[in-house]
VMD Tcl script that builds the backbone (N, CA, C; Angstrom):
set m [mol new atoms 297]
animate dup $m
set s [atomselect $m all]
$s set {name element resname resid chain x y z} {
  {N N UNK 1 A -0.822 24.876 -0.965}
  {CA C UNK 1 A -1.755 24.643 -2.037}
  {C C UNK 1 A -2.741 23.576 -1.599}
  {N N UNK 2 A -4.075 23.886 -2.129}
  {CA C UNK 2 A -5.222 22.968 -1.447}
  {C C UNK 2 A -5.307 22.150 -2.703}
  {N N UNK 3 A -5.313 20.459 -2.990}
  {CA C UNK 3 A -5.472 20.244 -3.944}
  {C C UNK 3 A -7.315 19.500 -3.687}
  {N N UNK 4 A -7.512 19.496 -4.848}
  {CA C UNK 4 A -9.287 18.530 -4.548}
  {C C UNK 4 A -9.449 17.889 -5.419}
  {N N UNK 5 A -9.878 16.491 -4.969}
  {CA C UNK 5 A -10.269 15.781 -5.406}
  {C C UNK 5 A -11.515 15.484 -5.744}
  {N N UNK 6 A -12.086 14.973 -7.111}
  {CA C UNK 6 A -13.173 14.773 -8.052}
  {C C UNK 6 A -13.464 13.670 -6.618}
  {N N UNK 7 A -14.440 13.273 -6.408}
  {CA C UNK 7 A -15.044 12.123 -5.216}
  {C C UNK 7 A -15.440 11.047 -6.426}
  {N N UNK 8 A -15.365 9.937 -6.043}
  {CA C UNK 8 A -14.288 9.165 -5.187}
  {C C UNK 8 A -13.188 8.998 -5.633}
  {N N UNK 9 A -11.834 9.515 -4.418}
  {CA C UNK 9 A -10.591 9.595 -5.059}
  {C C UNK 9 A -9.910 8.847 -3.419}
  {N N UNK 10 A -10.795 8.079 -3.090}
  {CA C UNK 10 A -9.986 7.204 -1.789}
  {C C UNK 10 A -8.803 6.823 -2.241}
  {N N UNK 11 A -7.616 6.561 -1.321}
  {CA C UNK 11 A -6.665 5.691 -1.401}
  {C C UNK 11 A -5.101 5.903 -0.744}
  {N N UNK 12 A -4.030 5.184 -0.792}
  {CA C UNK 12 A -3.284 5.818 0.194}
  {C C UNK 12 A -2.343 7.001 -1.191}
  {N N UNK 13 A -2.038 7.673 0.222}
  {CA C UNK 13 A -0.819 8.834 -0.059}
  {C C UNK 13 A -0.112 9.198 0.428}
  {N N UNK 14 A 1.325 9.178 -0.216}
  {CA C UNK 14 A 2.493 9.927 0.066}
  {C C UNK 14 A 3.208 10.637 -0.591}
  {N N UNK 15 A 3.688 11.440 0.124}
  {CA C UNK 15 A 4.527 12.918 -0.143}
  {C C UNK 15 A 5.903 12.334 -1.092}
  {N N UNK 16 A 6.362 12.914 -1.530}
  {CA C UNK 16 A 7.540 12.548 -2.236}
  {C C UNK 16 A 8.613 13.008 -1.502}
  {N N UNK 17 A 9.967 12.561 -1.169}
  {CA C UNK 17 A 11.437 13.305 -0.079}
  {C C UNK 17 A 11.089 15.124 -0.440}
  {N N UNK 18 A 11.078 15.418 -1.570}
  {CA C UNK 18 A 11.628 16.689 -1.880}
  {C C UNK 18 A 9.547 17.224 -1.693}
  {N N UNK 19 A 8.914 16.470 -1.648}
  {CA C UNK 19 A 7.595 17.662 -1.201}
  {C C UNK 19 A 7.094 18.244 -2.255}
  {N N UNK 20 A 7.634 18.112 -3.393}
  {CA C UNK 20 A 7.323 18.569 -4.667}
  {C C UNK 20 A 6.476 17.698 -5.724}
  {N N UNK 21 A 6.192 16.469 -4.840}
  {CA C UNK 21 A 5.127 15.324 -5.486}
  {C C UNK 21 A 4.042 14.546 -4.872}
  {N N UNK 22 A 2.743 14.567 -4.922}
  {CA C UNK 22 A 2.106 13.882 -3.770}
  {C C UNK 22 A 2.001 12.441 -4.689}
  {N N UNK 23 A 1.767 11.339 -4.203}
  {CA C UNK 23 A 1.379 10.135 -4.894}
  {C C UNK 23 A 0.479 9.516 -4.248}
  {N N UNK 24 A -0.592 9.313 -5.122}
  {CA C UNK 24 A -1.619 8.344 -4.510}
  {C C UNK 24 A -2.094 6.898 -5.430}
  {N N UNK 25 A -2.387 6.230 -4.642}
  {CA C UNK 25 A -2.773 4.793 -5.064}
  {C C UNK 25 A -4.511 4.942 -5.036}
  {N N UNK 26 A -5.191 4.941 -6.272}
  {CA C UNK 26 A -6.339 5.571 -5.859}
  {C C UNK 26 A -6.942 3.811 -6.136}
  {N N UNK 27 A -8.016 3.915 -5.190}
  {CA C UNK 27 A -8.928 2.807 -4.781}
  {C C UNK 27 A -9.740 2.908 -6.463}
  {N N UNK 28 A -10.359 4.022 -6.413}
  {CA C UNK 28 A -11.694 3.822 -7.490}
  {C C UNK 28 A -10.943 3.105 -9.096}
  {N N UNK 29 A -10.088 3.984 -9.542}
  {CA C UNK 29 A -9.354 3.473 -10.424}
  {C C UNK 29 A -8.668 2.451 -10.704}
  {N N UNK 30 A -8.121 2.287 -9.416}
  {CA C UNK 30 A -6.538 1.107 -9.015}
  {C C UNK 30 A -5.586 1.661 -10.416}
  {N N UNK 31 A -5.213 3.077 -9.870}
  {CA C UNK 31 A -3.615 3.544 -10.352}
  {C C UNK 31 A -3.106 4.127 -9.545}
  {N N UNK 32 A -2.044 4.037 -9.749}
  {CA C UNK 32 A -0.841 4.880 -8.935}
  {C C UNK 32 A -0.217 6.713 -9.826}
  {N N UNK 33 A -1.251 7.420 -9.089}
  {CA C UNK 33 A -0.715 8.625 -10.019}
  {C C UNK 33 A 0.438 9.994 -9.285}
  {N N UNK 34 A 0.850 10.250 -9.849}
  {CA C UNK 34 A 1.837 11.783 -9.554}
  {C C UNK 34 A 1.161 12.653 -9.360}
  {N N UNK 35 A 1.016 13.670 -8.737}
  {CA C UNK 35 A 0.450 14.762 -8.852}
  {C C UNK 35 A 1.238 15.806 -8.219}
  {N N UNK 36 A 1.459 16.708 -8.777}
  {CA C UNK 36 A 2.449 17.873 -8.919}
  {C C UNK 36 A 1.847 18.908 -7.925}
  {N N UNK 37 A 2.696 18.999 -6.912}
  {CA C UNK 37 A 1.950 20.417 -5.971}
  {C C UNK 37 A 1.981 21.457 -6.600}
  {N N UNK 38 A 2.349 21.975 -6.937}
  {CA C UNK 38 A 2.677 23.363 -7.560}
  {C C UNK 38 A 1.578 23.559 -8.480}
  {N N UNK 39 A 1.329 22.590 -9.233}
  {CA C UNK 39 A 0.494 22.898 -10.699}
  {C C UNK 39 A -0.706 22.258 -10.585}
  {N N UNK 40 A -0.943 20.748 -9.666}
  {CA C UNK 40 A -1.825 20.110 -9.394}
  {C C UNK 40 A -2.319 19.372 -10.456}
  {N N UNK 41 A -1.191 19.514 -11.716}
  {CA C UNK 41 A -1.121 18.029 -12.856}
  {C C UNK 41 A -1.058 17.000 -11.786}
  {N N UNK 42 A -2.157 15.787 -12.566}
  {CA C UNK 42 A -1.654 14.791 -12.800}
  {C C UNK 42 A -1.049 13.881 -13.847}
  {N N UNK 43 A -0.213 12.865 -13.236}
  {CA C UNK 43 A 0.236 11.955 -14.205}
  {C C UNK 43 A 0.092 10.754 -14.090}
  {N N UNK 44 A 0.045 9.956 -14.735}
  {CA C UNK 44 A -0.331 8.231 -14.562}
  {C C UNK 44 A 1.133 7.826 -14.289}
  {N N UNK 45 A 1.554 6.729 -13.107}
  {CA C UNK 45 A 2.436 6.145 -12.469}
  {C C UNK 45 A 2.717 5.065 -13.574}
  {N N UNK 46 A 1.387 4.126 -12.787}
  {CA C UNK 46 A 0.939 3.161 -13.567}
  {C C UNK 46 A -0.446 2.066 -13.181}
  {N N UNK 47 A -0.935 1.203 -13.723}
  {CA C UNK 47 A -2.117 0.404 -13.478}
  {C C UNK 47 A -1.470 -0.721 -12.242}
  {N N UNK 48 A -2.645 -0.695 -11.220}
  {CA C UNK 48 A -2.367 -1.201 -10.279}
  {C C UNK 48 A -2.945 -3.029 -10.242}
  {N N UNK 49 A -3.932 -2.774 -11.030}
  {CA C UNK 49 A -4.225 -3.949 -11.698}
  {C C UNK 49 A -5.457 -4.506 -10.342}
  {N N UNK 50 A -4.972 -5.577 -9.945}
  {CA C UNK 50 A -5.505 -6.223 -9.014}
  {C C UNK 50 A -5.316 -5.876 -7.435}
  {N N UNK 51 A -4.098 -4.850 -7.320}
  {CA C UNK 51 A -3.457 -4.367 -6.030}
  {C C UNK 51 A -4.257 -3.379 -5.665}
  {N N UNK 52 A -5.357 -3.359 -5.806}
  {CA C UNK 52 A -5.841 -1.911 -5.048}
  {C C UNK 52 A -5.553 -1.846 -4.018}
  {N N UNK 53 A -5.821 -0.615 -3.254}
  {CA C UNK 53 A -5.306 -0.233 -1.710}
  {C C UNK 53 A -6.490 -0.417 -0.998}
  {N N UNK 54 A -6.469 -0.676 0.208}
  {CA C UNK 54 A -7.032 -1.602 1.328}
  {C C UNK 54 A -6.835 -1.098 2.564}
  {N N UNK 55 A -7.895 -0.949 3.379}
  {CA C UNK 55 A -7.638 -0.562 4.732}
  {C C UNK 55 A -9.108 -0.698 5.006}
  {N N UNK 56 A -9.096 -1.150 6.521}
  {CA C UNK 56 A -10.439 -1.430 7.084}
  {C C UNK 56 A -11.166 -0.317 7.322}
  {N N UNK 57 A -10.698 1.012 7.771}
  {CA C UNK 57 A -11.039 2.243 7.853}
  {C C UNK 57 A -10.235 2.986 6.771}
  {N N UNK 58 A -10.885 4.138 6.393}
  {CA C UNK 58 A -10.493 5.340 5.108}
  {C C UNK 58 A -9.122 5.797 6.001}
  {N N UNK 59 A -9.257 5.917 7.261}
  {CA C UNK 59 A -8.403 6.915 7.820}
  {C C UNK 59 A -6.958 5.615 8.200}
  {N N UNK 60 A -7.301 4.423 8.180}
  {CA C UNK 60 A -5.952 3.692 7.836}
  {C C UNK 60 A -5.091 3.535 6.989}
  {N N UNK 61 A -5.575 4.461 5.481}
  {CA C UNK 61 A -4.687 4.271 4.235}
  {C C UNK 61 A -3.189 4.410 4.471}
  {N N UNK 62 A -2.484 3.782 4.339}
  {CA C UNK 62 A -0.883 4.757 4.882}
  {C C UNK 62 A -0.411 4.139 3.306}
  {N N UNK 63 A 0.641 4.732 3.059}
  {CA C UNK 63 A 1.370 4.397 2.027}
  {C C UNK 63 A 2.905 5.389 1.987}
  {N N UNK 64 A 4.005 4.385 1.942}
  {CA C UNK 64 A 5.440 5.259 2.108}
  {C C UNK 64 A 6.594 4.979 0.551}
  {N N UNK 65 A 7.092 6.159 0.827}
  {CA C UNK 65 A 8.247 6.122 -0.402}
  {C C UNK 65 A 9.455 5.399 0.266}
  {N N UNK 66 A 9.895 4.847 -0.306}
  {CA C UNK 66 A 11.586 4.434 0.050}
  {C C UNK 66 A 12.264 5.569 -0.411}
  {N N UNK 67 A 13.029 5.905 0.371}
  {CA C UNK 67 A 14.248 7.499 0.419}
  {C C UNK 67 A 14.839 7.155 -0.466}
  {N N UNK 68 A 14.897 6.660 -1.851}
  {CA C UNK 68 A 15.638 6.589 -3.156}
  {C C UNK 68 A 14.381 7.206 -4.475}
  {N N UNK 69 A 13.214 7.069 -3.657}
  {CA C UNK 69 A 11.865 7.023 -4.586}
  {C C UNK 69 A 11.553 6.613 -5.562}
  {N N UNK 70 A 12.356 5.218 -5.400}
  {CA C UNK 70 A 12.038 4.031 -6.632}
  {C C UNK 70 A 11.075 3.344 -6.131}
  {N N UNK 71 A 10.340 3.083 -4.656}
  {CA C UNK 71 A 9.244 2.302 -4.578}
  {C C UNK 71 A 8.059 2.794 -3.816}
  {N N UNK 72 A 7.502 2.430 -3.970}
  {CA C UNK 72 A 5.889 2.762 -3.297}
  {C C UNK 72 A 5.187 1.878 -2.615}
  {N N UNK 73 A 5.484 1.209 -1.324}
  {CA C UNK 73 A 4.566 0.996 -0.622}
  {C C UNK 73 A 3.417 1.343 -0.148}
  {N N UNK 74 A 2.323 -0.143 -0.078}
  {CA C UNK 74 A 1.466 0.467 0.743}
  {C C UNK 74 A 0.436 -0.405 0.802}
  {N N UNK 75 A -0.323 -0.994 1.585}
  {CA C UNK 75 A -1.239 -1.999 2.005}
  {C C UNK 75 A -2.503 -2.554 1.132}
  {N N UNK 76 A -2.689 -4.126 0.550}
  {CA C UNK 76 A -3.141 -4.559 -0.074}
  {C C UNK 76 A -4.316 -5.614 0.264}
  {N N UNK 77 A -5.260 -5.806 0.134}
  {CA C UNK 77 A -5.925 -7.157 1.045}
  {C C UNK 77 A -6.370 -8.076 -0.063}
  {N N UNK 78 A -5.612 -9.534 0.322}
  {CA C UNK 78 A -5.449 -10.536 -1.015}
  {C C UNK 78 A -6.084 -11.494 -0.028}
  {N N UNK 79 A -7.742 -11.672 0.356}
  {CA C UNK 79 A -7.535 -12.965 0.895}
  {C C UNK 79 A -7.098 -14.341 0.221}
  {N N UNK 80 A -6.241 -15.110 0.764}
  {CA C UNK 80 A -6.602 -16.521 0.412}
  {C C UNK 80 A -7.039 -17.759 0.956}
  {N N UNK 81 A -7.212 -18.392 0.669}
  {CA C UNK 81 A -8.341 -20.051 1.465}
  {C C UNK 81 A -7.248 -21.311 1.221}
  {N N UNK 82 A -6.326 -21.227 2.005}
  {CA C UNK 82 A -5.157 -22.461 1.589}
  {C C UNK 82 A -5.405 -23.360 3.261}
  {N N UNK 83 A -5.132 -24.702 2.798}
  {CA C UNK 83 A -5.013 -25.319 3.957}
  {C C UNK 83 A -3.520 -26.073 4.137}
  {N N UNK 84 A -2.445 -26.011 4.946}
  {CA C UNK 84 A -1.291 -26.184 4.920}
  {C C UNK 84 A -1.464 -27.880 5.997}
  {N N UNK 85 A -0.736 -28.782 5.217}
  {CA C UNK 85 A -0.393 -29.988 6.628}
  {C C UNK 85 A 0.667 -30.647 6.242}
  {N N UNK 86 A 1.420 -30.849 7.425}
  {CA C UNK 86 A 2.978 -31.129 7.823}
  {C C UNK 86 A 3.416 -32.145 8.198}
  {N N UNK 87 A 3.159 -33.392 7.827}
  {CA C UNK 87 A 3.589 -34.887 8.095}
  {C C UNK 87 A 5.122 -34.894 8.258}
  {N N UNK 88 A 5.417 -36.054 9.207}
  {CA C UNK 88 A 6.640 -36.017 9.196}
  {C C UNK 88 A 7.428 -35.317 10.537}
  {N N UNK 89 A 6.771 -34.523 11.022}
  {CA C UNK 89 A 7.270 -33.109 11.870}
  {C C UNK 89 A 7.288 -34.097 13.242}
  {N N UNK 90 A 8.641 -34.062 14.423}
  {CA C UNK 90 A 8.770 -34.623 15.395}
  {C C UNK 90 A 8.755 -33.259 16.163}
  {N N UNK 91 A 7.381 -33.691 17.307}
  {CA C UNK 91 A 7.026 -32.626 17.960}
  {C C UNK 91 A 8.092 -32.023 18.788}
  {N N UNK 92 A 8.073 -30.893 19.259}
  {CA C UNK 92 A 9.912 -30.212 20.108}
  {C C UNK 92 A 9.237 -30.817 21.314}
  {N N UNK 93 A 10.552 -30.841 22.310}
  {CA C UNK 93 A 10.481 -31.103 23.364}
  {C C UNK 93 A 10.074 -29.981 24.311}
  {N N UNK 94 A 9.177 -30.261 25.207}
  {CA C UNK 94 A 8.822 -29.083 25.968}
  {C C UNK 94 A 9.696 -28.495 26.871}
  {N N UNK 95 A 9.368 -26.799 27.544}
  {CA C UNK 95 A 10.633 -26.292 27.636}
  {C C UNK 95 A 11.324 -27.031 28.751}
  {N N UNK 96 A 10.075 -27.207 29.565}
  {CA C UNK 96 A 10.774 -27.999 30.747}
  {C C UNK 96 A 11.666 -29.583 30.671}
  {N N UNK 97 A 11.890 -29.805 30.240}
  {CA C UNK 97 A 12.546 -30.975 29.647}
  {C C UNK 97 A 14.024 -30.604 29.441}
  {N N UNK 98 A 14.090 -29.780 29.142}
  {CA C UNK 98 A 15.749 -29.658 28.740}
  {C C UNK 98 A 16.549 -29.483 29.487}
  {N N UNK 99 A 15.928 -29.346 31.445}
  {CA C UNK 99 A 17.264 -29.385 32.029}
  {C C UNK 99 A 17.230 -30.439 32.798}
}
mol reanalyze $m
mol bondsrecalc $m
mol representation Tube
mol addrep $m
C-alpha cells in the first residue's frame, strides 16, 4: 500500500513489530500519529509539544520502537547556552607518572 502524504508531512518514522502500524513524529504539527496500513486512518498518538523531530538533513530522520511498543524514540535538537566551572578539582596525574 502506497500511503501519501498532504506536504508538509516531514518527520521521523517507524514501522510498528507487527507492520500493521506506521508512526510518525510529524515536524509541521509536532504530533506523534498512528497510521494504519491497511486503511491509511490516522490517529493522534499525542502532542509533541516542544519535541519536534530534528535532523540536519530530511533523509536523517530515524525514529525506533522499543520491541514492547510502549516507546518511541527519536531525535530532538534542544540547544542550550550553559557555562559549567569546577573549583576544587585536583588535576590527575599524568599517565606517565604512575610508574
Amino acid at each position: 500500500m502506497l500511503l501519501n502524504f498532504p506536504q508538509p508531512r516531514g518527520g521521523a518514522i517507524a514501522w510498528a513489530r507487527d507492520g500493521g502500524t506506521l508512526y510518525q513524529a510529524r515536524l509541521d504539527t509536532r504530533q506523534l500519529v498512528a497510521i494504519n496500513a491497511a486503511s491509511g486512518r490516522e490517529s493522534l498518538v499525542r502532542d509533541l509539544g516542544e519535541l519536534a523531530p530534528y535532523s540536519s538533513v530530511n533523509a536523517g530522520w530515524r525514529a525506533s520502537i522499543t520491541p514492547d511498543g510502549a516507546e518511541f524514540v527519536y531525535t530532538i535538537n534542544r540547544p542550550r547556552e550553559e557555562i559549567w566551572i569546577l573549583s576544587g578539582i585536583r588535576a590527575p596525574k599524568p599517565w606517565y607518572r604512575f610508574w
